[in-house]
C-alpha positions in Angstrom: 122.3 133.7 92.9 119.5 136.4 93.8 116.8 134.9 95.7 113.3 135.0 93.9 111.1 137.7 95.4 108.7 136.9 98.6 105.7 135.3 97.2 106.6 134.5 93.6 106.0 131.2 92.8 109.0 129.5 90.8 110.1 125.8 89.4 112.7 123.5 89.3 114.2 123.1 86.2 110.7 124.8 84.6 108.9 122.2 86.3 106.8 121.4 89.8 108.5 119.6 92.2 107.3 116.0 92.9 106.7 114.7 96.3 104.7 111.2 97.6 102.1 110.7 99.9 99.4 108.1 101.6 95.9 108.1 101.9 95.5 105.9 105.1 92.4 104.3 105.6 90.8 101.4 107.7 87.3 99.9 107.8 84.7 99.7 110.2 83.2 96.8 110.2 83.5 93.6 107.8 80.4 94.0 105.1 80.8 95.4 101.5 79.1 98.9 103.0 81.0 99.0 106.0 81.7 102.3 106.3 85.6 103.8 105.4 87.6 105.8 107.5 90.7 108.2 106.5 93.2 109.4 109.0 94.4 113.4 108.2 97.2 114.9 109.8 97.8 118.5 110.5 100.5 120.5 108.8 103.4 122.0 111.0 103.0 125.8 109.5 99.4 126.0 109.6 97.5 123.4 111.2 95.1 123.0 108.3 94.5 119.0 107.4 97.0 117.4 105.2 97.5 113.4 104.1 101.1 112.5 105.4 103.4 113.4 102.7 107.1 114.3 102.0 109.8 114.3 99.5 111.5 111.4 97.8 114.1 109.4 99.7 117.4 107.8 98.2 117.1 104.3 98.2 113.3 103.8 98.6 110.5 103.7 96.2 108.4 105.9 96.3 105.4 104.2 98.2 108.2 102.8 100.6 109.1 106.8 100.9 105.5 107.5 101.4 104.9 104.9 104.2 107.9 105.9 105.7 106.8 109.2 106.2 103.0 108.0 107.6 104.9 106.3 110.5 107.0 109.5 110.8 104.4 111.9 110.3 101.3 110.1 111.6 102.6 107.0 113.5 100.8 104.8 111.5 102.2 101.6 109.5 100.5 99.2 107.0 100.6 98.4 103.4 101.3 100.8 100.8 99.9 99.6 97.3 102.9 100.5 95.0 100.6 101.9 92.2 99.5 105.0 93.0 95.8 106.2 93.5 96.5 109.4 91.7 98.3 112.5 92.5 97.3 116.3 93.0 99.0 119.7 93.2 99.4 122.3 95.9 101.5 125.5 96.3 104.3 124.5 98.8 105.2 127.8 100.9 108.9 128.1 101.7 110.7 129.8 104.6 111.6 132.4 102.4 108.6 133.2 101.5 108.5 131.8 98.3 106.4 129.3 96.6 106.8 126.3 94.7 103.9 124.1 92.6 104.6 120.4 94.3 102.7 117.6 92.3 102.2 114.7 95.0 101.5 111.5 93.8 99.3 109.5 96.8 99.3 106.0 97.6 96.5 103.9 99.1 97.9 103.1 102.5 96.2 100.7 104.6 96.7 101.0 108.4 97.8 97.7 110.3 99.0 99.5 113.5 98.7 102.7 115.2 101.7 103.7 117.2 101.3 105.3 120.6 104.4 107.6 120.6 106.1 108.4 117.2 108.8 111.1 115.9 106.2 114.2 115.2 103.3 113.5 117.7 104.6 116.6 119.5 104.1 118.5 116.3 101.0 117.4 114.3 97.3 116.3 115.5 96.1 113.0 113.9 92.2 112.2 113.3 90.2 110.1 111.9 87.6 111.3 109.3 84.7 109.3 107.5 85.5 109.7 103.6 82.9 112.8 103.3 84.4 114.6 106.5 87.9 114.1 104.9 87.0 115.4 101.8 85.4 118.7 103.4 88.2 118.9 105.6 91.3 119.3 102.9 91.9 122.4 101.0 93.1 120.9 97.8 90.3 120.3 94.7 92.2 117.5 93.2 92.8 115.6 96.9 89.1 116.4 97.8 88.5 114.2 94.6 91.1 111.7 95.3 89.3 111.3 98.7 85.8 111.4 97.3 86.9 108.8 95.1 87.9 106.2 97.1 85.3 103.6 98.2 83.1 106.3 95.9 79.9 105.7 98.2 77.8 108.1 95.8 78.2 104.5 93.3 76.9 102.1 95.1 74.0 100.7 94.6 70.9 102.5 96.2 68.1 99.7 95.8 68.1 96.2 94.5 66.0 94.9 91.8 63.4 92.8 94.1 62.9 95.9 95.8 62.2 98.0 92.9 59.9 95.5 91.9 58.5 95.3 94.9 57.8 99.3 94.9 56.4 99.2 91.6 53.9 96.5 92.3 52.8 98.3 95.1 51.7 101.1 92.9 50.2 99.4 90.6 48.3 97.3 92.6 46.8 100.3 94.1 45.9 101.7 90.6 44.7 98.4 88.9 44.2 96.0 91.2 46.1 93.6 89.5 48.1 92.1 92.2 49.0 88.3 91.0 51.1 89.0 88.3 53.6 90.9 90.2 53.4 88.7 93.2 54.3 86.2 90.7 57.0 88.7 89.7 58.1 89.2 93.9 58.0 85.6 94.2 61.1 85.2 91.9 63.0 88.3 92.5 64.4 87.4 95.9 66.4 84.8 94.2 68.0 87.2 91.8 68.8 89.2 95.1 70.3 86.3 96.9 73.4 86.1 94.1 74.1 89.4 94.7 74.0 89.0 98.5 76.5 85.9 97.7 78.3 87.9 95.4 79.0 90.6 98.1 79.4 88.4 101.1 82.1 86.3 99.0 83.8 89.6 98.4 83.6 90.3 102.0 85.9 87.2 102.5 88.5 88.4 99.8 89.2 91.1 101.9 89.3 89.6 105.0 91.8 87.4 103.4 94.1 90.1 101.9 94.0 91.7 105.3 95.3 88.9 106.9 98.0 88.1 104.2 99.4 91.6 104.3 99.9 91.2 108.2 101.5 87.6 107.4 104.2 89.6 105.0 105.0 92.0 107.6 106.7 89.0 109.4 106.2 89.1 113.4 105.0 86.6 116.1 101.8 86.7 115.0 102.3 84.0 111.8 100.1 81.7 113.0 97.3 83.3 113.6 97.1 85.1 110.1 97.5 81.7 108.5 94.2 80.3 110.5 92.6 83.5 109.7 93.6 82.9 106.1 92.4 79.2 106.0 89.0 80.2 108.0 88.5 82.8 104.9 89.0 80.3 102.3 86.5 77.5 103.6 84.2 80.3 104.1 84.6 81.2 100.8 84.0 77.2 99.7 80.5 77.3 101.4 79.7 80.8 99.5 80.6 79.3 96.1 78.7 76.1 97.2 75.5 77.8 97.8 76.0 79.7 94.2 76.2 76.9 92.5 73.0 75.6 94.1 71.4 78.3 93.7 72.0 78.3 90.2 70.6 74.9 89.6 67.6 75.8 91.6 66.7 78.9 90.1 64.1 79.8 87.2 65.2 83.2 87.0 69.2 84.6 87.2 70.2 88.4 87.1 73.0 87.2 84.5 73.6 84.1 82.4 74.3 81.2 84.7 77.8 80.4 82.8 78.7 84.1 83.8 77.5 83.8 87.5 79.5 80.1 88.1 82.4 81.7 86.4 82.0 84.8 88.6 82.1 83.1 91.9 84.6 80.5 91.3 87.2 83.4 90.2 86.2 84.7 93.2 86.7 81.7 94.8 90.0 80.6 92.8 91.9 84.0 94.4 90.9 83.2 98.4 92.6 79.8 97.5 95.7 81.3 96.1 96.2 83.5 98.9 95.4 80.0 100.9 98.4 78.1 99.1 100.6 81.2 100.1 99.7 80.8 103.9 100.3 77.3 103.2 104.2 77.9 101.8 104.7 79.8 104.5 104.0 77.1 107.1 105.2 74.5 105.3 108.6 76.1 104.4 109.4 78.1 107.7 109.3 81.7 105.9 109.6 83.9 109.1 110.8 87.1 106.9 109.7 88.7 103.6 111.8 90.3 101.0 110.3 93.8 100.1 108.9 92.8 96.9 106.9 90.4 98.8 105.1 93.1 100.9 104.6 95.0 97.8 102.8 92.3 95.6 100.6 91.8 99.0 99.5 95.4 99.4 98.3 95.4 95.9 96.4 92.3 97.1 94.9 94.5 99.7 93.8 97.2 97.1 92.3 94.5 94.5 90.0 92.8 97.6 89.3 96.7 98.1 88.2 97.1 94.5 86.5 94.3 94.3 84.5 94.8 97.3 83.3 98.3 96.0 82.4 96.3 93.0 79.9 93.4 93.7 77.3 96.0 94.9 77.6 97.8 91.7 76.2 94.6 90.2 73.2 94.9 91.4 72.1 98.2 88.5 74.7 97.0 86.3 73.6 99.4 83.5 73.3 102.7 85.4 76.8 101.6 86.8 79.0 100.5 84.0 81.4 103.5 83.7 82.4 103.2 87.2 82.9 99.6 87.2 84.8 99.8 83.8 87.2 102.1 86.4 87.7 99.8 88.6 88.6 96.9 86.4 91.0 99.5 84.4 92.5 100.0 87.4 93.0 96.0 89.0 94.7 95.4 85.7 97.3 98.2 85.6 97.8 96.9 89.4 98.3 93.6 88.3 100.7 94.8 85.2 102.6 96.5 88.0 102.6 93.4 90.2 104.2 91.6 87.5 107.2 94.3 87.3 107.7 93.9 90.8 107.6 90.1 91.0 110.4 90.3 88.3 112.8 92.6 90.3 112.2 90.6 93.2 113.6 87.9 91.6 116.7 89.0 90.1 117.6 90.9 92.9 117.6 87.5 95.3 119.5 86.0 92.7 122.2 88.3 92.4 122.3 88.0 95.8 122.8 84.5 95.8 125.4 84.5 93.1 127.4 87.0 95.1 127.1 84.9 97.8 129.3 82.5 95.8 126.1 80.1 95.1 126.3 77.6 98.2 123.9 74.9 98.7 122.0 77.2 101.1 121.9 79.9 98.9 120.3 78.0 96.1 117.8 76.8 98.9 116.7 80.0 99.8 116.3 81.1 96.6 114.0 78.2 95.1 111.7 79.1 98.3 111.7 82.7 97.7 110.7 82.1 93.7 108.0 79.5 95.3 106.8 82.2 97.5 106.8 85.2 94.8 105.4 82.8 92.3 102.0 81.8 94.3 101.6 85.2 95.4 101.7 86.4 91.6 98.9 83.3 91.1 97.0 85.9 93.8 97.2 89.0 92.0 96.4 87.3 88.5 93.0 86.1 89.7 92.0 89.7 90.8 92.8 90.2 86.9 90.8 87.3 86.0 87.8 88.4 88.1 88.3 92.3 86.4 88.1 90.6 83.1 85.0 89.0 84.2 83.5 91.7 85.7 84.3 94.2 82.0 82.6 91.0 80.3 79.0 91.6 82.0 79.3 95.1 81.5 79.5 94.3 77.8 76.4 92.3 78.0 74.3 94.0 80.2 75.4 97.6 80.2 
């Protein structure tokens, strides 16, 4: 077979080939607006920045394939959500000279451990970028949007309502004179603020709680302290809804209905416990190792805390922000919908297992703990559905 001239760009099969990738990122910080950092790598031909990516492997999935090659490619491990972010093309030069389209679907990676010598340190310079420096830094439109679009700072909220109020009083005041009826106005708009403040801070807790439960699925010596860290999360989280649902009572004036904002918070609320009860199996049934399927469903619990965190701010100008928070519930749904296809492999393959095993008394025993522990960490991933469903339900009213 001839090879295809230098530089002409040719398919497989009259299509591109398809390779997988991570977008690794980590957080600075602990508040709904700390900032978001994404680690690039440089590519081995020409040093330009790149996310870690490769080709499909046999026996993987393909965010097991993409993680595999962050820890080759970046030294980096963590939790890679199984449902991808999005994907983008790029022209993939060959020795030959040659070129290929490659369409590389990317996976939200995020980064538990940095490794201080890995296989291609010798070869590739890591960094880490803030999400506006990465996207600068790529050479790729549809990644540069990928990038852009993760954490999407450019929707967050850029003042509240109290001090909008606040601003416009000013100027009228200044104009008119009339300066009681909007202090009257100021005088209940810092309660309106405080929900949101609760709402944020309670998200804040969400993903300090996924965090901890994706490091409790990696397994390790380290089980301990990420069920304390889980347990801390979830009383704080009991204090947050606590002061909500004073609040409520106390308040004249509520940015939403006060059904909506008690339903809100104790969703909220109802997925910190879940991930509670699944520190909780853990200790109280021994787990020291986690099936595959396990890690999965958990790094999806990672990405919904994520989501959800970049939504409570949004909140705040619900109307000027509906489209993008639409988004983000589309997407903690088809997450969840994925989370129930893994959950159901999961299962069948440990049975199998068992069966082939010949069925013992241990067997069976393993498997009714494995089934509890996939079944409470399903409960985890349906509340982030829940609170999506709740979220697209004051868009509705107020947007």
């Amino acid at each position: 077979m001839s090879r295809p001239p230098e530089g002409r760009l040719y398919f497989r099969g009259g299509c591109a080939i398809r390779q997988i990738a991570v977008l690794p990122y980590r957080t600075l910080g602990s508040g709904v607006d700390a900032p978001i950092q994404i680690l690039l790598i440089t590519s081995r031909g020409t040093g330009r920045w790149v996310v870690p990516k490769g080709g499909l492997m046999k026996g993987l999935a393909p965010h097991a394939a993409a993680a595999a090659e962050a820890e080759e490619e970046a030294g980096v491990r963590g939790a890679a959500c199984p449902t991808p972010l999005g994907s983008y093309r790029y022209r993939k030069r060959r020795q030959s000279g040659a070129a290929v389209w490659a369409d590389v679907d990317v996976f939200p990676f995020a980064v538990t451990e940095e490794l201080d010598t890995w296989d291609e340190q010798h070869q590739r310079e890591r960094r880490w970028f803030s999400l506006g420096e990465a996207a600068s830094a790529v050479d790729e439109d549809d990644l540069r949007a990928l990038i852009r679009s993760f954490g999407a700072r450019e929707f967050r909220a850029a003042a509240s309502p109290a001090r909008l109020i606040g601003a416009m009083a000013d100027k009228m005041a200044s104009k008119t004179g009339v300066n009681a009826m909007f202090a009257w106005f100021q005088k209940l708009m810092p309660q309106q603020s405080q929900f949101f403040d609760l709402f944020e801070k309670q998200a804040v807790t969400l993903v300090a709680g996924a965090d901890a439960l994706a490091r409790l699925a990696q397994g390790g010596p380290s089980s301990a302290q990420h069920i304390r860290e889980i347990e801390e999360r979830e009383h704080d989280a009991d204090d947050i809804t606590r002061e909500v649902l004073q609040t409520v009572r106390r308040s004249f004036l509520t940015p939403f209905d006060r059904s909506a904002i008690t339903s809100l918070i104790n969703t909220m609320d109802d997925a910190i416990d879940e991930m509670q009860h699944v520190a909780g199996a853990v200790s109280l049934y021994e787990v020291a190792d986690f099936e595959p399927e396990m890690r999965d469903m958990a790094a999806i619990i990672v990405d919904a805390a994520r989501l959800t965190a970049e939504a409570m701010p949004l909140l705040r100008r619900i109307a000027d922000n509906g489209h993008r928070l639409h988004e983000l519930t589309e997407r903690l749904v088809r997450m969840e919908g994925h989370a129930d296809e893994i959950h159901a492999q999961g299962l069948k393959r440990i049975y199998l297992e068992a069966n082939a095993r010949g069925g013992r008394e241990a067997d069976a025993l393993h498997f009714l703990v494995r089934q509890e522990m996939f079944k409470r960490l399903e409960r985890v991933v349906d509340r982030f559905e829940d609170l999506a469903n709740e979220i697209d339900g004051l868009v509705i009213d107020h947007a």
